[in-house]
C-alpha positions in Angstrom: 90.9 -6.3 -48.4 87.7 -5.0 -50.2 85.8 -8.5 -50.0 86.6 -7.9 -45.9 85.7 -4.1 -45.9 82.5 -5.3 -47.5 81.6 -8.5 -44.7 82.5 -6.0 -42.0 79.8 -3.2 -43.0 77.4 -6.3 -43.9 78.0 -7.7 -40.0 77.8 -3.8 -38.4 74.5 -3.8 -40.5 72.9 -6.5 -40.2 73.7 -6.5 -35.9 72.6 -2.5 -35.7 69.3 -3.9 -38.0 68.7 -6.9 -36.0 68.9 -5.1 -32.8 66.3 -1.8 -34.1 63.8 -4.2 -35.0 63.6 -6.4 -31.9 63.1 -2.8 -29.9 60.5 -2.3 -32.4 58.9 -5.4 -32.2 58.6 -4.8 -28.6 57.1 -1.6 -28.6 54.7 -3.0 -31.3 52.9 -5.0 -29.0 50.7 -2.5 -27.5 49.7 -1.5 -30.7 48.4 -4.3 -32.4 44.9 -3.0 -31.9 45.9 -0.1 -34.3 46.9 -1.0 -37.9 47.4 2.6 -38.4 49.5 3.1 -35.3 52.0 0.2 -36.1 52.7 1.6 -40.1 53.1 5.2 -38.3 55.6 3.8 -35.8 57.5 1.6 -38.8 57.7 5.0 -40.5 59.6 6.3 -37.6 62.0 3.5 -37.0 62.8 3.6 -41.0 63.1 7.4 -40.5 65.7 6.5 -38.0 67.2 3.6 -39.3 67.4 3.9 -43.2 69.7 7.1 -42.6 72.2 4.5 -40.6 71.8 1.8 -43.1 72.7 4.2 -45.7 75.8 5.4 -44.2 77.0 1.7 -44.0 76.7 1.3 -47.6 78.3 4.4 -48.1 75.5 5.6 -50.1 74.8 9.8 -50.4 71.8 10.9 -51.1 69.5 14.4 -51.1 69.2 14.9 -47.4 65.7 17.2 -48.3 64.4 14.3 -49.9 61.8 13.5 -47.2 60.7 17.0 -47.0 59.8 16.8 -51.2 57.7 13.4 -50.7 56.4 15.2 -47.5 54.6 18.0 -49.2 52.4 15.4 -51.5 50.9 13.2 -48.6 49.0 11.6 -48.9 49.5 10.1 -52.4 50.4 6.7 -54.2 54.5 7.0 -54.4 55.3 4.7 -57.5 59.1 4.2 -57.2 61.6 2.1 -59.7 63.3 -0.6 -57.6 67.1 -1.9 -58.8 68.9 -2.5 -55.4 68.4 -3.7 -51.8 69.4 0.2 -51.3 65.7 1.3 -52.4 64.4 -0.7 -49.6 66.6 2.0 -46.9 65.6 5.1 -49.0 62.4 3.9 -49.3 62.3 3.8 -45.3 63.9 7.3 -44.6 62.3 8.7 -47.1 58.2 7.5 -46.5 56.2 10.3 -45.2 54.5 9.0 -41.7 51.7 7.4 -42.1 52.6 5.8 -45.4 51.7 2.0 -45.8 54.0 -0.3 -48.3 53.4 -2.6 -50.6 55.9 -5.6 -51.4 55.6 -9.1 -52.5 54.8 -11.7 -50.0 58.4 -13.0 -49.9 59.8 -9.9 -48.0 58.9 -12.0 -44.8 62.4 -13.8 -45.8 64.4 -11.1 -45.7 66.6 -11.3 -42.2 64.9 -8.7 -40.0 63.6 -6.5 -42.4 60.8 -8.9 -43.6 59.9 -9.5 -40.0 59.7 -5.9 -39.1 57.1 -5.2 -42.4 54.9 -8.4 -41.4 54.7 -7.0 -37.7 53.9 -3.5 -38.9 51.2 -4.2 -41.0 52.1 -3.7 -44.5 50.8 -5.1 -47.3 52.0 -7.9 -48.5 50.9 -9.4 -52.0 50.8 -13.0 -53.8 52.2 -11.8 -57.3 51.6 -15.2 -59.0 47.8 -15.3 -57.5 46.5 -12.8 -60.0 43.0 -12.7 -57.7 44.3 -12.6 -54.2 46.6 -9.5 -55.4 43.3 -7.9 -56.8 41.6 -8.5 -53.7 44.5 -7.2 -51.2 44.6 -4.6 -53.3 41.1 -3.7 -52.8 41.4 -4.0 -49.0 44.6 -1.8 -48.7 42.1 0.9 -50.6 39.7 0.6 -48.0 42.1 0.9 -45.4 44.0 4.0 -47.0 40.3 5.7 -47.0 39.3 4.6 -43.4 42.9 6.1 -42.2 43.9 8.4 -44.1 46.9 6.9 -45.4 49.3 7.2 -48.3 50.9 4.6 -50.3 54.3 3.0 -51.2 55.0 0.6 -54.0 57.5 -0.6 -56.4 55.4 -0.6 -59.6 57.6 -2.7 -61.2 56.8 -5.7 -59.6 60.7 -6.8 -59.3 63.9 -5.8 -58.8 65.6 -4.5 -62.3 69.0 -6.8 -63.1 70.7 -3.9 -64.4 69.2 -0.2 -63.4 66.5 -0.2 -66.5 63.1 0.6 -65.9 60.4 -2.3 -66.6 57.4 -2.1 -67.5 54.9 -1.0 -64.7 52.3 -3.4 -63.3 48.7 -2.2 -63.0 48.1 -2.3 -59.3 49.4 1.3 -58.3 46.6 2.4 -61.3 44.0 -0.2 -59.4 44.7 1.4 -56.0 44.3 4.9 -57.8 41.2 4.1 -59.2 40.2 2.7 -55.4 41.3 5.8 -53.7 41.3 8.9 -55.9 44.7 9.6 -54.2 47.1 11.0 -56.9 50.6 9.8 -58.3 53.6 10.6 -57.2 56.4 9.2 -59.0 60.0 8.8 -57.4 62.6 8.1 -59.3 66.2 7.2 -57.9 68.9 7.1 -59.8 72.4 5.7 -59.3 71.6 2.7 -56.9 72.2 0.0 -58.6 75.4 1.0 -58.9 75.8 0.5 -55.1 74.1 -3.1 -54.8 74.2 -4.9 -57.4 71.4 -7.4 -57.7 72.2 -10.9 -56.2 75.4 -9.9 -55.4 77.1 -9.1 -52.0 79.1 -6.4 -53.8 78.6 -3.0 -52.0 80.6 0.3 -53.1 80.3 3.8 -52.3 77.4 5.5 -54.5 75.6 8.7 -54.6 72.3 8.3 -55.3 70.0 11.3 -56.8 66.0 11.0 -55.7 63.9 13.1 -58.2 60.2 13.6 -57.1 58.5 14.5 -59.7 55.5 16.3 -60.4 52.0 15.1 -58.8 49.4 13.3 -61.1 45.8 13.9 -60.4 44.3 10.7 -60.6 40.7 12.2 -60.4 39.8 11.4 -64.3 41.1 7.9 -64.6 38.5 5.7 -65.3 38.9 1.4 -65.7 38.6 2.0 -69.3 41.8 4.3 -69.6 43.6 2.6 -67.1 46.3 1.2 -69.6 46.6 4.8 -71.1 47.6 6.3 -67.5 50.5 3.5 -66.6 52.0 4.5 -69.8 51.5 8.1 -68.7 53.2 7.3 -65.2 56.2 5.5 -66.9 56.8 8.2 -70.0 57.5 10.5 -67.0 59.6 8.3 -65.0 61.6 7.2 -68.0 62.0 10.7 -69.0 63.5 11.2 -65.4 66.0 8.9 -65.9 69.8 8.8 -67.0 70.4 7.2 -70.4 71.7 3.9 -68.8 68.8 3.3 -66.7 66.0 4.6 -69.6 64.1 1.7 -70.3 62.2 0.3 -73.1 59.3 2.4 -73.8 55.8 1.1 -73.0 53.5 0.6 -75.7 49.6 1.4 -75.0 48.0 -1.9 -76.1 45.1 -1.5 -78.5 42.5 -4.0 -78.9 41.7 -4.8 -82.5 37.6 -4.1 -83.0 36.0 -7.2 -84.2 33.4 -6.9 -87.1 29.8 -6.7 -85.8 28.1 -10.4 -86.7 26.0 -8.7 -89.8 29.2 -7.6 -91.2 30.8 -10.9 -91.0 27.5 -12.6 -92.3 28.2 -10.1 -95.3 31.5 -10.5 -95.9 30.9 -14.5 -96.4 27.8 -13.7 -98.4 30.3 -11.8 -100.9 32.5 -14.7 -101.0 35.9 -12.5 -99.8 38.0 -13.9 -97.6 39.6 -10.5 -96.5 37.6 -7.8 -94.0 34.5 -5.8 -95.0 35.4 -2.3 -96.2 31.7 -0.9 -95.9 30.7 1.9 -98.6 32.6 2.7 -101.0 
């Protein structure tokens, strides 16, 4: 009787999703001059439709959670991503005006991936290290030009059981590229509702912490790794113990002996590393 509960809401859903975005589609025509236009009018269908998608999960979540997000635009909003539900939070909860970021394979979602393609999201090639570095740099371009914010799933991929992963450095890039500052989001409770690669859906309440706003005005390239561990010490911290993950380790790049030391060392005859005076 569950497994039928389940298909129904899934059908109901999907039919109520497929019929928003070819609406949307429609009235995205006459603005495909405007990049800026089409992510603002995505914003409002997700405004409209992530409530209803919500409800048919039977998800609860902070109904002033918009507002909170609302009173940072614009800023980068790094998010932690365990369930298909982050995708309708992330779509009620996006302040207008705010452009995604998602791997390239969203296009294969049913509906959903056709709606971001039409909008003008970005999309990025995760295992093309130099294409994502170069989408990147256009999105910050475009975020200046329009005065946009930013959404994005720092992770990279969708957690398998709630934990937080390790962040990937494009949110920092697009910081870097922008000056815009970071706003973490951090929902908790989701993946309780969805499980990953399951069709399993059961009623949830989900809690969306926004935390505190990170000026991003200091970072430099050469600090970068220090600030994503920064971002994900505060969004672990956020956390309930059974989504906490491992703690990320600032990675410290051994020196290597200038040539005259090495030269040294062998003159010596020691095989271990120069000490200098003693």
């Amino acid at each position: 009787m569950e497994k039928l509960g389940i298909a129904l809401r899934l059908a109901v859903g999907l039919t109520i999703m497929a019929v928003g975005v070819g609406i949307f589609l429609i009235i995205c025509v006459p603005l495909l001059p405007s990049r800026r236009l089409r992510i603002a009018a995505c914003n409002v269908f997700g405004h409209l439709m992530g409530p209803a998608m919500l409800r048919m999960t039977s998800t609860t979540v902070p109904a002033d959670a918009p507002q909170r997000l609302k009173d940072h635009f614009p800023a980068i909003y790094v998010s932690n991503h365990a369930s298909i539900i982050d995708m309708f939070i992330a779509i009620w909860v996006c302040p207008l005006f705010t452009c995604g970021v998602a791997k390239k394979e969203i296009v294969y979602y049913p509906f959903f991936g056709q709606l971001y393609f039409m909008s003008g999201h970005l999309r990025v090639d995760r295992s093309n290290a130099k294409s994502a570095v170069v989408a990147m740099a256009r999105l910050g371009e475009l975020v200046r030009s329009k005065g946009l914010g930013i959404w994005i799933w720092a992770e990279g991929t969708r957690s398998r059981d709630g934990r937080l992963l390790p962040l990937k450095k494009g949110f920092a890039h697009m910081a870097l590229a922008t000056g815009l500052p970071i706003v973490p989001v951090v929902v908790k409770g989701a993946h309780k509702g969805w499980v990953k690669n399951t069709l399993i859906i059961r009623p949830s309440t989900v809690d969306i912490e926004v935390l505190p706003a990170i000026s991003t005005a200091h970072w430099t390239a050469e600090t970068l790794d220090e600030h994503i561990v920064e971002v994900h010490s505060a969004m672990n911290a956020a956390l309930p113990a059974d989504q906490k993950g491992a703690p990320m380790v600032l990675k410290v790049t051994p020196e290597v002996p200038a040539p005259a030391a090495r030269q040294e060392s062998r003159a010596g005859g020691s095989s271990g590393p120069s000490l200098g005076a003693q």
